[in-house]
Structures are given as C-alpha cells and as structure tokens.
N, C-alpha and C positions, 0 to 999 in steps of 0.2 A: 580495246581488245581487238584483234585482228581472225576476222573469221576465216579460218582455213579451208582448202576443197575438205581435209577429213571435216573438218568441223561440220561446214554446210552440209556434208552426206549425211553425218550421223542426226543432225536437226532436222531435216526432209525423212528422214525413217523415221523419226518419232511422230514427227506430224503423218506420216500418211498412214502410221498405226493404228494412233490418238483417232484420226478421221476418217479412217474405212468405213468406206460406203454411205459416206454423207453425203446429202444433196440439198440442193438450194431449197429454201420454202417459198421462194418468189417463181408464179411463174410465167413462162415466156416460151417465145418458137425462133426466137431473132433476136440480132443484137440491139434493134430499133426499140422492140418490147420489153428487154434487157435493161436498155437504158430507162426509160420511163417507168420501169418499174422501180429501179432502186431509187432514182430521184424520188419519188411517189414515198418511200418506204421511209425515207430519213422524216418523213410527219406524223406517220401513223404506225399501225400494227400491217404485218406481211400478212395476218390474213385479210385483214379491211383492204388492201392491196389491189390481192390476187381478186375479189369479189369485186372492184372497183374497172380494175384493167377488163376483167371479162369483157364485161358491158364494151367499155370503152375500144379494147381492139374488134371487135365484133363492127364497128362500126372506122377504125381509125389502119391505116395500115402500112402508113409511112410518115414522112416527118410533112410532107406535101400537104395531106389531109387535115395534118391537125394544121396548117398553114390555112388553107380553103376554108376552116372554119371560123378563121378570124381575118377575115380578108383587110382590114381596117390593118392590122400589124401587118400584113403581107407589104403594105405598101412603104413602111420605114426600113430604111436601110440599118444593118449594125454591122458593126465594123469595131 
C-alpha cells in the first residue's frame, strides 16, 4: 500500500490526538543523557533509569568523562 500526503496527514492527527501531551518517562537535559539513557532503558525499568542516571550524571557530563573513567579503553582505538 502506498502512503499518500492525505494519508500520512490523517495518521500524524490521530497520533497527535492519541498522544496529547505525552512526555517521556526518561529523564535528561541533553542529547548526551538522552542517549545513555535509553541505552540504559532497553535492561531495566525507566524508573530504575531515571534513579540510576541521577547519581551518574551528577558526576559524568560528557562522553570524555565517562572515557576518563576507564582510561585503560581510552587507549584502544575502534574503528
């Protein structure tokens, strides 16, 4: 089946009917904590997440950081 522009309009208005005013349960301030959240999220529950990142961005605030903390992999290259 071939999705048309009407088509795709009328599916985009049901979803943003369907999802007014939904918002994420993960959360985050940046794409950085974005990311490592939802990695984080495919093991556990988004609230064990969100109680987990606290801690960890409180202390972590780029991808550098979490680098610095294992300086042993800092030094293999991946490619």
């Amino acid at each position: 089946m071939r999705v048309t522009k009407k088509i795709r309009e009328e599916q985009l208005a049901i979803l943003e009917e369907t999802y007014r005013g939904a918002k994420p349960e993960l959360i985050f301030h940046n794409p950085f904590e974005l990311l490592i959240a939802v990695i984080l999220s495919a093991q556990c529950t988004d609230k064990r997440v969100n109680v987990t990142t606290k801690r960890l961005f409180s202390k972590v605030k780029s991808p550098e950081d979490i680098m610095a903390m294992f300086p042993e992999a800092a030094l293999q290259e991946v490619f």
